[in-house]
C-alpha positions in Angstrom: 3.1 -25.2 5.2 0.2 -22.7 4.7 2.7 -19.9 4.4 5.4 -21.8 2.2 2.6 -22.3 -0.7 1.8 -18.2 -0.9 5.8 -19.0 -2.6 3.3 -20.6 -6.0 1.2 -17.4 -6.0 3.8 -14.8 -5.1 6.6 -16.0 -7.6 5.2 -17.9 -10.3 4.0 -14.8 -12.2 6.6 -13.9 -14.6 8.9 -17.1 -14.9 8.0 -17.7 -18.6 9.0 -14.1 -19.5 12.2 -14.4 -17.7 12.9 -17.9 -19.5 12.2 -16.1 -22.8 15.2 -14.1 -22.0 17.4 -17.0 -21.4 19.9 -19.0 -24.2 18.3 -22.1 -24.0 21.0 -25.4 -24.8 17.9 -27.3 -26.4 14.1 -26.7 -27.1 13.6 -30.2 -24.9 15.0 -28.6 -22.3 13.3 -25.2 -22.6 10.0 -27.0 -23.0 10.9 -29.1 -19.8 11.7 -26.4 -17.8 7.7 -24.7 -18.7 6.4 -28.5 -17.8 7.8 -28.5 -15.0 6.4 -24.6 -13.7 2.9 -25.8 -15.2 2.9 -29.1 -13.1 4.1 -26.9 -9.6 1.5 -24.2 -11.0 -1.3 -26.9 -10.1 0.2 -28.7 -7.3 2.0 -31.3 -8.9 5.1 -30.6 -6.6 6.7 -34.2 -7.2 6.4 -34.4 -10.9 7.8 -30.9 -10.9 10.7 -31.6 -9.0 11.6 -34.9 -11.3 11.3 -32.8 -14.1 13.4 -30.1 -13.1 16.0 -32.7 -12.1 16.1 -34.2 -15.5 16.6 -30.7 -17.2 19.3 -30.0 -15.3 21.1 -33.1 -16.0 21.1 -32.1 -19.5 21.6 -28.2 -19.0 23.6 -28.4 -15.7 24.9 -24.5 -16.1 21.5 -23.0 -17.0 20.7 -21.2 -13.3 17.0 -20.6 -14.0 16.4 -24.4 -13.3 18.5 -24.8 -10.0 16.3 -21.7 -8.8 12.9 -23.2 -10.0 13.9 -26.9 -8.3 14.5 -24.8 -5.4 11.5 -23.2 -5.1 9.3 -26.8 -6.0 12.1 -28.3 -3.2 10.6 -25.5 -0.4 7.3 -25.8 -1.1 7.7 -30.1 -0.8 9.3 -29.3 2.8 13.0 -30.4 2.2 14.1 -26.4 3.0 18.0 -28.5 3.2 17.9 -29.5 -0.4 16.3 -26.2 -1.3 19.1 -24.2 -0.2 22.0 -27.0 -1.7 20.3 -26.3 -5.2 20.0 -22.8 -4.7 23.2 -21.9 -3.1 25.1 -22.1 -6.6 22.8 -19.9 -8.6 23.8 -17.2 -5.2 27.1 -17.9 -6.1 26.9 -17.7 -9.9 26.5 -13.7 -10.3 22.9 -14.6 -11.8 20.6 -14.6 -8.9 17.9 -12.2 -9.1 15.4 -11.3 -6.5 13.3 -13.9 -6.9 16.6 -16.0 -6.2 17.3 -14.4 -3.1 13.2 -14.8 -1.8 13.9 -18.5 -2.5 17.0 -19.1 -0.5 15.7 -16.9 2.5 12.7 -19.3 1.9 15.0 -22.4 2.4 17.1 -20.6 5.0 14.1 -19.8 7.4 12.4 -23.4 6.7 15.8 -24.9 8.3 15.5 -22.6 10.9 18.3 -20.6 9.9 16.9 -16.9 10.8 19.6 -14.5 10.9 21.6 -15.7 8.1 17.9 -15.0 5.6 17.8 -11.8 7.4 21.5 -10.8 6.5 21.0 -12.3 3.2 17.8 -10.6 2.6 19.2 -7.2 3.8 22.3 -7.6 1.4 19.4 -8.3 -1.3 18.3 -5.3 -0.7 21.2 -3.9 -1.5 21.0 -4.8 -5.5 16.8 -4.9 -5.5 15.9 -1.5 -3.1 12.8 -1.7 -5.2 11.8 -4.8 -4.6 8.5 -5.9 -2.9 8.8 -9.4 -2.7 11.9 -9.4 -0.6 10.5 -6.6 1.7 7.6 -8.5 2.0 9.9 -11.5 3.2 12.2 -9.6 5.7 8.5 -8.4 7.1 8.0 -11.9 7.6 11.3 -13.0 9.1 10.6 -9.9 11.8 6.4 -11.3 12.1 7.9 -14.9 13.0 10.5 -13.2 15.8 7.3 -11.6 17.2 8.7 -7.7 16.6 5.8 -6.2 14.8 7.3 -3.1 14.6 9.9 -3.7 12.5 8.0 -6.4 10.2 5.0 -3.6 9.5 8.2 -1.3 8.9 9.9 -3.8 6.0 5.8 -4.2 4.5 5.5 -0.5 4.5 8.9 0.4 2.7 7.8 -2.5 0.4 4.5 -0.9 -0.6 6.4 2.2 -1.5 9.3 1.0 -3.3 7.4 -1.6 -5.2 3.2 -0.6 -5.1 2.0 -2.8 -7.5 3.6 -5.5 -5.6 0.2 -6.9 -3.6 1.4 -8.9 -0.5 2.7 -6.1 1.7 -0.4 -4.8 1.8 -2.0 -7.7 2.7 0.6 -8.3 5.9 0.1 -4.4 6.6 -3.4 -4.1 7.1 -3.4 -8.0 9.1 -0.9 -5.5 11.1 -2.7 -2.3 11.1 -5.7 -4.1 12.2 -4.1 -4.8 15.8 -4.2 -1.2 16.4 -5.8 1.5 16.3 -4.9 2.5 12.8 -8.2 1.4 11.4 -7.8 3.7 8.3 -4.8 1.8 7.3 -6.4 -1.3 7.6 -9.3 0.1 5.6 -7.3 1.7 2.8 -4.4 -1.1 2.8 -6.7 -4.3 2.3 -9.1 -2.6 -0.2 -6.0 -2.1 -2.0 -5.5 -5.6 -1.5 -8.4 -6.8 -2.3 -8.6 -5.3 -5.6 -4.8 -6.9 -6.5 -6.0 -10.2 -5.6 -9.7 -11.2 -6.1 -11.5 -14.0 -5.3 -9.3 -15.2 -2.7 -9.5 -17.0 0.8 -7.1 -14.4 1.5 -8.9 -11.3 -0.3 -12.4 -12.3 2.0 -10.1 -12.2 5.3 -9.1 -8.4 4.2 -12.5 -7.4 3.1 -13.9 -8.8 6.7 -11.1 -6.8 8.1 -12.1 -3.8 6.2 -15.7 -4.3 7.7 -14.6 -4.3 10.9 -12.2 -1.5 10.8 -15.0 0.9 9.4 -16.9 -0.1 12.7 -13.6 0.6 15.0 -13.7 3.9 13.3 -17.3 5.4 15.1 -16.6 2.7 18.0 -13.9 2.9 19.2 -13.0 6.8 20.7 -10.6 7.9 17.8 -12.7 10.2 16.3 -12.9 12.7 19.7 -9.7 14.4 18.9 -10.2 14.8 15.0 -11.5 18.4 13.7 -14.4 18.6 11.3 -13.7 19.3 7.7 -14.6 23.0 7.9 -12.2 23.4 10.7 -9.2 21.6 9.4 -5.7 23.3 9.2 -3.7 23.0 6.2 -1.0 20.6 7.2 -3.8 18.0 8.0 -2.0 14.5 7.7 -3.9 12.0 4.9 -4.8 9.7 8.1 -6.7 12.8 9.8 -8.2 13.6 6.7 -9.8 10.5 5.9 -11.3 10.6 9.8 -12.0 14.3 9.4 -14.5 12.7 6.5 -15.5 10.3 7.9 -16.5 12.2 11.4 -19.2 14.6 9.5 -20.6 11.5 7.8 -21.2 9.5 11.7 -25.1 9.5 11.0 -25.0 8.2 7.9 -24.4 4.8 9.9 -25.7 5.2 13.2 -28.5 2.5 13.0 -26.1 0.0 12.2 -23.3 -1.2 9.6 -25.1 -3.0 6.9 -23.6 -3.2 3.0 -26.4 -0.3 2.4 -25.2 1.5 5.2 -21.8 1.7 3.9 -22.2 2.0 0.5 -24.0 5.5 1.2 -21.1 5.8 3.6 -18.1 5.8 0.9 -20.1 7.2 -1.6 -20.3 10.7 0.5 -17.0 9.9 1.3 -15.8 10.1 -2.4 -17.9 13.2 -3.2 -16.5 14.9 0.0 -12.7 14.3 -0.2 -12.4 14.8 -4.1 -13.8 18.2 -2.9 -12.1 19.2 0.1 -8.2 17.1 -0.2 -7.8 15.7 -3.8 -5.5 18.3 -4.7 -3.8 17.8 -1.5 -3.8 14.2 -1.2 -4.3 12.1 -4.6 -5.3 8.7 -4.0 -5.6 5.8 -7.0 -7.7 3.8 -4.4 -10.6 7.4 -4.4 -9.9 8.3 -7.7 -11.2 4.7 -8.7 -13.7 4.7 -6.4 -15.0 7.8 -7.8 -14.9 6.7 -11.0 -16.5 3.8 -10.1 -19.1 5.5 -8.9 -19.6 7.7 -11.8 -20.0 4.8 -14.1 -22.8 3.2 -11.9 -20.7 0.2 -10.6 -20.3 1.0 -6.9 -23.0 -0.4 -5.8 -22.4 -3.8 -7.4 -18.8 -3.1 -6.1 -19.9 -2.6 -2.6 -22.0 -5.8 -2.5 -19.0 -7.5 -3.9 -16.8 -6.4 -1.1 -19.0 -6.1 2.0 -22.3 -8.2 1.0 -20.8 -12.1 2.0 -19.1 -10.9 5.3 -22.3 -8.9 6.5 -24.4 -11.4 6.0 -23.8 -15.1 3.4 -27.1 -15.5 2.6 -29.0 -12.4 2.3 -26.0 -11.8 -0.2 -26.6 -14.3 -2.5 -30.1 -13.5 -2.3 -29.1 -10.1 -3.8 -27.4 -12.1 -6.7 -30.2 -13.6 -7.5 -32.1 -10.4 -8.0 -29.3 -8.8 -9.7 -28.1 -11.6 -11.9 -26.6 -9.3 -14.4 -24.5 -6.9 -11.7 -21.6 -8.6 -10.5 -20.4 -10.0 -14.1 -20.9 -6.3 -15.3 -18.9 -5.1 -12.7 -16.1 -8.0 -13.6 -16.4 -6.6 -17.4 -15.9 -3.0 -15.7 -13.1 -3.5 -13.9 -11.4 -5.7 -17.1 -11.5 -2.5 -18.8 -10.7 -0.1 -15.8 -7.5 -2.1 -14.1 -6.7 -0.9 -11.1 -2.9 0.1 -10.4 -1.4 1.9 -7.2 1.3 4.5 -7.6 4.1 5.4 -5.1 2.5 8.8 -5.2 -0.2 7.3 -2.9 2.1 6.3 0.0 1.5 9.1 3.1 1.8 7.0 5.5 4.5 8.6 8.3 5.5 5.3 9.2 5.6 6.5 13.0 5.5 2.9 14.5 7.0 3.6 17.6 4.7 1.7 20.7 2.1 1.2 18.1 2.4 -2.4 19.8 1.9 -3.4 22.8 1.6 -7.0 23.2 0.2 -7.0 20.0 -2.0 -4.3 21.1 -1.8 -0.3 20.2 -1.4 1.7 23.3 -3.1 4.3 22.2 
């Protein structure tokens, strides 16, 4: 159940401007059809359903609301009459992706595996750029246990579609299983400034913590050359450990939200020196700006301060009453927005699991 509600967060954005586009028969149905997303926007999954049931008895050929009764019929649990409502709007010619993320929805829900894979893969097909259905063949691969290929389908996703913020959030839950640690570090910041304030965005920002600590801890550094030694094909993933490497004392008595604030601050100053021409990164570049404008401390705080320690972070609130709602008016002004310039990732996967493990 916990996974079939990520379906409110991840599709209701954008309903209302794809119902603007739409001939509506009647503004009572039009205005039914925005009831009935408001009511499944806060939980009201019964009421929506009735509603949507009623508009289409008066608007029986408009597809939008066979695919929105679908989605409310998924999230209720009844995957079976999910898929009967949306299995005409598949057949119309007018499914979109969302469309095709709600059948596979109902298709998986009834246990019905291979035939969401084939129909997300056909998806595919007419949406290549689409990161809400990579995001859910990533899943389908996750639930069959093969790792590999799911961290494969969120990877593609974040570079066909990089302002789409899921995949990232699967890919460093992924990454953080190995030992990747910069791409858990680098995917769920990313994540975490797509989607703030979350249950989900604390579990990333915990998994950033840890990963910075996996970094000095856990032997990957040995083989990595220091910045003044590097050769010029050095891969964005070396780099970033190349960095970090020179910058081991800055945290050797211990990883506290001070500690790694003076970290990533050097860090900033050092790789818009040495690879920003080589390597151009949205997640740096607003880092650095960030910094420039005085807001990475408060930033830091934000993102490390509750997972290092609760209280001793709310104690810092109290003495800075005025930093975290400055930093909220910041980044109002400053929004951040990933490019698919940023993906380097090789996507070399191959025995990066083993038994959910990296071999190393």
């Amino acid at each position: 159940m916990k996974r079939i509600l990520l379906l409110v967060s991840a599709l209701f954005i954008g309903h209302f401007g794809y119902s603007q586009e739409l001939y509506w028969p009647s503004p009572e149905v039009e205005q039914m059809h925005r009831q009935a997303n408001e009511y499944l926007s806060k939980g009201a999954v019964k009421q929506s359903i009735i509603l949507f049931q009623q508009a289409i008895q008066l608007a029986p050929d408009v597809m939008v609301l066979r695919r929105d009764l679908a989605k409310a019929l998924n999230i209720s649990g009844d995957h079976s009459e999910a898929y009967n409502n949306i299995k005409p709007v598949l057949e119309s010619g007018q499914a979109d992706e969302i469309t095709y993320h709600i059948a596979a929805n109902a298709l998986m829900g009834k246990d019905e595996r291979r035939k969401a894979k084939r129909l997300l893969e056909d998806a595919l097909k007419d949406y290549p750029h689409s990161g809400m259905l990579f995001c859910e063949l990533g899943l389908y691969h996750e639930k069959n246990n093969d790792l590999e290929f799911a961290l494969d389908a969120w990877l593609k996703g974040i570079e066909a579609d990089p302002e789409y913020h899921l995949n990232y959030y699967y890919a460093a839950k992924a990454y953080a299983q190995t030992k990747k640690p910069v791409w858990t570090i680098v995917y769920g910041e990313t994540f975490a400034n797509l989607e703030r304030f979350t249950t989900r965005s604390s579990e990333v920002k915990a998994l950033v913590f840890t990963a910075y600590k996996e970094v000095y801890t856990s032997g990957i550094l040995n083989n990595i050359a220091k910045t003044g030694e590097i050769d010029k094909d050095i891969q964005f993933e070396d780099a970033v450990l190349s960095i970090l490497q020179g910058l081991a004392p800055v945290v050797s008595d211990g990883f506290t939200t001070e500690n790694l604030t003076m970290l990533r601050a050097r860090f900033i100053m050092d790789w818009i020196s040495a690879f920003a021409d080589k390597y151009p990164f949205t997640l740096f570049v607003y880092q650095d700006k960030m910094l420039r404008d005085g807001e990475f401390d408060a930033y830091n705080q934000w993102f490390f301060g509750s997972t290092e320690n609760k209280k001793q972070y709310e104690s810092w609130i109290q003495f800075h009453s005025n930093a975290l709602p400055e930093l909220e008016e910041w980044i109002s002004s400053n929004k951040f927005r990933p490019t698919a310039s940023d993906f380097y990732n090789p996507q070399d996967l191959r025995l990066l699991f083993i038994k959910g493990k990296n071999k190393g």
